[in-house]
C-alpha positions in Angstrom: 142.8 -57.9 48.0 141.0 -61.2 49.3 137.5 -62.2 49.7 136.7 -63.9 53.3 139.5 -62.3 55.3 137.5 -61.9 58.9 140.2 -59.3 59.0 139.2 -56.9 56.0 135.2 -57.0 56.1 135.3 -54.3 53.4 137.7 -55.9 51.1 135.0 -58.5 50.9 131.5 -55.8 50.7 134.1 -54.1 47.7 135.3 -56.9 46.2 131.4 -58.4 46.0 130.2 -55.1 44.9 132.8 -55.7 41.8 131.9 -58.6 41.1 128.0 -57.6 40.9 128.5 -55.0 38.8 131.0 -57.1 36.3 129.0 -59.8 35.8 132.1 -61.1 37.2 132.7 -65.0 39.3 134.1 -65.0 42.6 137.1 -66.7 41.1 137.8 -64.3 38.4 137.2 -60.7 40.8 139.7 -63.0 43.2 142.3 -63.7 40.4 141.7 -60.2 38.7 142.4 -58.4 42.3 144.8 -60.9 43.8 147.7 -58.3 43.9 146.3 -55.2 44.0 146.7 -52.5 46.6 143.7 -50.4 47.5 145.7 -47.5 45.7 144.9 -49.8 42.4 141.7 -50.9 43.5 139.7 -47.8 44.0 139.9 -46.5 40.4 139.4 -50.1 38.7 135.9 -50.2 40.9 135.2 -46.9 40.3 135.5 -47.2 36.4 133.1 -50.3 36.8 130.4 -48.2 38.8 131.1 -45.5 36.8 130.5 -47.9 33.6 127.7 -49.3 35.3 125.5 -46.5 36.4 125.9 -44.7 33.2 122.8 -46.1 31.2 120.8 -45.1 34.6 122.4 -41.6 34.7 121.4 -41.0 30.9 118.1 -42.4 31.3 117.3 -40.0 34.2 118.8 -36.8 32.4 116.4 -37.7 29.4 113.4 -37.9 31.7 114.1 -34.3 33.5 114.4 -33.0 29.8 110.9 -34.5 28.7 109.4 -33.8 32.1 110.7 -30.3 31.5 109.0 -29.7 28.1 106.1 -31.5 27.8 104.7 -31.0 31.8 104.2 -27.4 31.5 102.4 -27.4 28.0 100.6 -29.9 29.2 99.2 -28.7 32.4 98.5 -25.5 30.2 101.6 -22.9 32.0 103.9 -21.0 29.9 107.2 -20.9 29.8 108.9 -17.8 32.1 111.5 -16.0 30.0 
């Protein structure tokens, strides 16, 4: 796994999309990744997405709750059984 091969485009757009997401340099994704395989790849970047979408995921879940409670008491509706 290398950044800037004109080769492997996507090893670059993955490799950049680990780095955002890690808070990571250029020089550490590029040591961290140096010899990986994609087989090794591919579940290290999606742990990090996974990792970094989570506070996103919960906030959402929360706000479908509230929404769910408070909207119909507050447009006056009851609840169906």
């Amino acid at each position: 796994m290398e950044f800037d091969n004109p080769d492997r485009p996507e090893c670059t757009n993955l490799l950049s999309i680990y780095q955002i997401i890690t808070n990571k340099t250029k020089e550490e994704v590029a040591q961290e990744c140096q010899s990986m395989n994609w087989g090794t790849f591919k579940p290290v970047l999606t742990d990090a997405l996974i990792d970094h979408l989570q506070p996103i995921q919960g906030a959402s879940k929360a706000a479908d709750v509230t929404v769910s409670n408070v909207y119909p008491q507050a447009m006056g509706f009851l609840k169906r059984r």
